[in-house]
N, C-alpha and C positions, 0 to 999 in steps of 0.2 A: 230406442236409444241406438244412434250409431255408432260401430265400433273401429277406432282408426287403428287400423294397420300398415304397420310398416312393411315394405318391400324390399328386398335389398337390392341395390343397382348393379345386379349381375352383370351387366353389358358393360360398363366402366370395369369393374374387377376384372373381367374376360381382357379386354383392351389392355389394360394395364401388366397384365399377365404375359400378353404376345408382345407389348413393346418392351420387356425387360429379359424376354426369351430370343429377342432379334435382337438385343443391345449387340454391338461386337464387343469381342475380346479386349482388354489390352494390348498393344505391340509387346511379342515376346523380343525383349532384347537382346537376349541371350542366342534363342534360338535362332534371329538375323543373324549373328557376330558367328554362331559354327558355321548358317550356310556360305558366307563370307568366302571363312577361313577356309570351307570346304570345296569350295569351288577355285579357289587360289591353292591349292594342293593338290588335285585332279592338273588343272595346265600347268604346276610346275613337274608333276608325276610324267608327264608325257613328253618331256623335253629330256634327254639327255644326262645335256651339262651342265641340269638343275633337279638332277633325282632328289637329292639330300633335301632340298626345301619342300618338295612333295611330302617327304619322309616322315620331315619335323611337324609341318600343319595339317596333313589327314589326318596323324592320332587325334592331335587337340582339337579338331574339329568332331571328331568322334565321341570324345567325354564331355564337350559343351552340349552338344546334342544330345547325349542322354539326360544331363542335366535340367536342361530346357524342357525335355519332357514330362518332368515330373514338379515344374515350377504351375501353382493353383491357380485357377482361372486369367488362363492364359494361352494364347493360341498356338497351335501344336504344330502346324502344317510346314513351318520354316525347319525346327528341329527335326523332324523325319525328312523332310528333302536334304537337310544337311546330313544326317544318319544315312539314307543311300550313298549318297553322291560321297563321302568320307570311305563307305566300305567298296564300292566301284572303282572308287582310286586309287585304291591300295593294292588293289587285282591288276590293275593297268600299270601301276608302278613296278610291280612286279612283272611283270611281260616286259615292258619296257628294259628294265633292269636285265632279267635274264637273255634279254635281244641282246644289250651292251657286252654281257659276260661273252656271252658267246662269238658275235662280232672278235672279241679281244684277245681269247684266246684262239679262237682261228686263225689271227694275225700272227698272235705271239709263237704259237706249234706248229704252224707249216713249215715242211722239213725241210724245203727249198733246194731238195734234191731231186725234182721230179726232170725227168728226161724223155723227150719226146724226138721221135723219125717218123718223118715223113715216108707214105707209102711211094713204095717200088716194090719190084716182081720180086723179094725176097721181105717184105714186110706184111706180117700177119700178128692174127694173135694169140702167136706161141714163138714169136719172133722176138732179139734181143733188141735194147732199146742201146745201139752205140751212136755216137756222136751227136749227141744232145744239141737242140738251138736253145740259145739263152732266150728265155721270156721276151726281153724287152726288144728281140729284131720280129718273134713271132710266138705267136697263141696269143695275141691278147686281141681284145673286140676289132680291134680296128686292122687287123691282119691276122683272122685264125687261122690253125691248124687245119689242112685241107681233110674231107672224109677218110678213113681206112688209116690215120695218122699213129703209131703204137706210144698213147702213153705211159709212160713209168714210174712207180715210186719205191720205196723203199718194201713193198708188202704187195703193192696192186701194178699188174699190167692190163690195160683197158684200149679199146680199141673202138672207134665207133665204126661200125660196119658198112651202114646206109641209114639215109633219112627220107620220110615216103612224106611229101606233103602232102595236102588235102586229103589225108586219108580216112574221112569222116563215114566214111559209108561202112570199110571195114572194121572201124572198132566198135561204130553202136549192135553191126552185126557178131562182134565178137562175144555178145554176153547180153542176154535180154535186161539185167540192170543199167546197163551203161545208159546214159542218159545224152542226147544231142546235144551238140555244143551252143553256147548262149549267141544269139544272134550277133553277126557281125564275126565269128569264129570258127575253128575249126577245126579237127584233131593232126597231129602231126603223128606217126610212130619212128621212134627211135633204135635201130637195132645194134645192140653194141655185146659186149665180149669182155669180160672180167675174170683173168686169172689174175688166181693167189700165187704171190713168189714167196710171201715172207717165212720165218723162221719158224712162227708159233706153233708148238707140237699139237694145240687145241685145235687150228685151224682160225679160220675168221670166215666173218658172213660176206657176198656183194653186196649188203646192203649199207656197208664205209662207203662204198662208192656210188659218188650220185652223181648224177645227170641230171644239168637246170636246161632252162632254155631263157635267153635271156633277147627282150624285144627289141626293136630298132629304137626304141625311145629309151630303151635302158632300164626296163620292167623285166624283175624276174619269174618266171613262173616253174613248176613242178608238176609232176602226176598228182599231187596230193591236192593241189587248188581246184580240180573238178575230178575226182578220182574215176578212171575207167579202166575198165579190163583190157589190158592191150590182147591180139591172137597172139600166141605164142608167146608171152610173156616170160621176161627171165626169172629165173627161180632166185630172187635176194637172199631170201632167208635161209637157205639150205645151208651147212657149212662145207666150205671149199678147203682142203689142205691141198699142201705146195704142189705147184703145178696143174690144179684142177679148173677148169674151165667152165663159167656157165654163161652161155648166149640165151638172148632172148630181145623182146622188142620191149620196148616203153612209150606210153600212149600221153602224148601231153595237148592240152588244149592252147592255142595261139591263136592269135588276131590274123584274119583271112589274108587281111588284102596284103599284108608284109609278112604273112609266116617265111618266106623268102630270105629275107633281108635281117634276120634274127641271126645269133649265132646261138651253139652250145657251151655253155660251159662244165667243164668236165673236173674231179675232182676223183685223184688216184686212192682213193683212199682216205681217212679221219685226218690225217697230215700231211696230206701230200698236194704237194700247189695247187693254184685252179688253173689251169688253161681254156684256152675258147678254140670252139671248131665248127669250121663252117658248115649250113644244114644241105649244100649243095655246093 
């Protein structure tokens, strides 16, 4: 007698099993509407005179997203790019925002008492700053202040002494970290002179006092943008009371073919004008 047995149709069950393991998701629709909102608060975040709309839609983009997350079988991958992209924004808003502060009060506390003489045989610096030119006949980009000029402000007398172009060979030599300048560049050193005149019995640091370098296209650059040891570098951070004096050079990287045609801009101290000085 034969006996019928059954088999079960594993291969269909199997089949049946990978197409309902490959089904897609649903559209999470939530988690489209954070990345949305989150992505329209990111480029309102990074414009200005549109922080506030940044402000308002990266939170709510932030709680949709978490939301979204924990909605059941449902696809996840829009909620978490909206969850980045919501907390990146709010870090760029913030940078941004803090550029403005800063921009505003630079504008707003400059003392607009800074006084500047041009060098002759009795200008140095430990030399007085009398009969000041107004800004707008000279220091600004387009007519700087020639080198060895004493400028003034209410705390800082600063003086740029000499500027070495192409000095690239001396500064990667000045310190085996210094790193060569990115192709097409080159290092410039800056040698300048910052006495403290002000009143404060603490003292203050040269480090109020900065030295940009600003490009022929109107790019500003610092030490800080490819940081190198300059030789002889000025001592910033020491504290200077009245009358004390600290020289040294400043190493900044510029664009080769116009390191020439760049000016300085110079800034007496935390509130004290900017003027421009020529690097040659």
């Amino acid at each position: 007698m034969t006996e019928n047995t059954t088999v079960p149709d594993t291969t269909r069950e199997g089949e049946a099993r990978a197409a309902t393991g490959k089904a897609k998701k649903p559209l999470n629709v939530l988690g489209l509407i954070a990345l949305i909102t989150a992505a329209l608060g990111f480029i309102f975040a990074c414009v200005p005179g549109a922080l506030i709309v940044g402000w308002v839609l990266l939170p709510i983009a932030f709680v949709l997203a978490l939301v979204s997350l924990f909605l059941k079988d449902k696809a996840k991958w829009m909620g978490i790019t909206a969850l980045i992209v919501s907390i990146v924004g709010t870090i760029v808003g913030f940078a941004v925002f803090f550029s403005v502060v800063a921009s505003s009060v630079d504008n707003a506390f400059g003392s607009g008492d800074t006084k500047v003489v041009q060098p002759s045989s009795n200008a140095g610096a430990t030399g007085g700053a009398a009969d000041a030119k107004p800004a707008a006949k000279a220091g600004t980009r387009e007519n700087p202040y020639p080198i060895g000029s004493v400028i003034e402000s209410k705390d800082w007398r600063v003086v740029i002494n000499s500027v070495t172009l192409a000095a690239t060979d001396a500064v990667v030599a000045a310190n085996q970290f210094n790193k060569p300048p990115t192709a097409g560049s080159e290092y410039i050193l800056v040698n300048y002179s910052a006495t403290y005149i002000g009143d404060d019995a603490n003292g203050q640091m040269p480090a109020f006092v900065s030295i940009d370098y600003v490009t022929a296209d109107g790019k500003t650059v610092n030490d800080l943008d490819n940081h190198a040891v300059a030789p002889k570098p000025i001592d910033s951070v020491s504290t200077l009371y009245k009358n004390a004096t600290a020289t040294g050079n400043e190493a900044i990287e510029v664009p080769a073919a116009t390191a020439g045609q760049g000016v300085l801009a110079v800034r007496p101290g935390m509130l004290g004008d900017k003027v421009f000085v020529a690097v040659k």
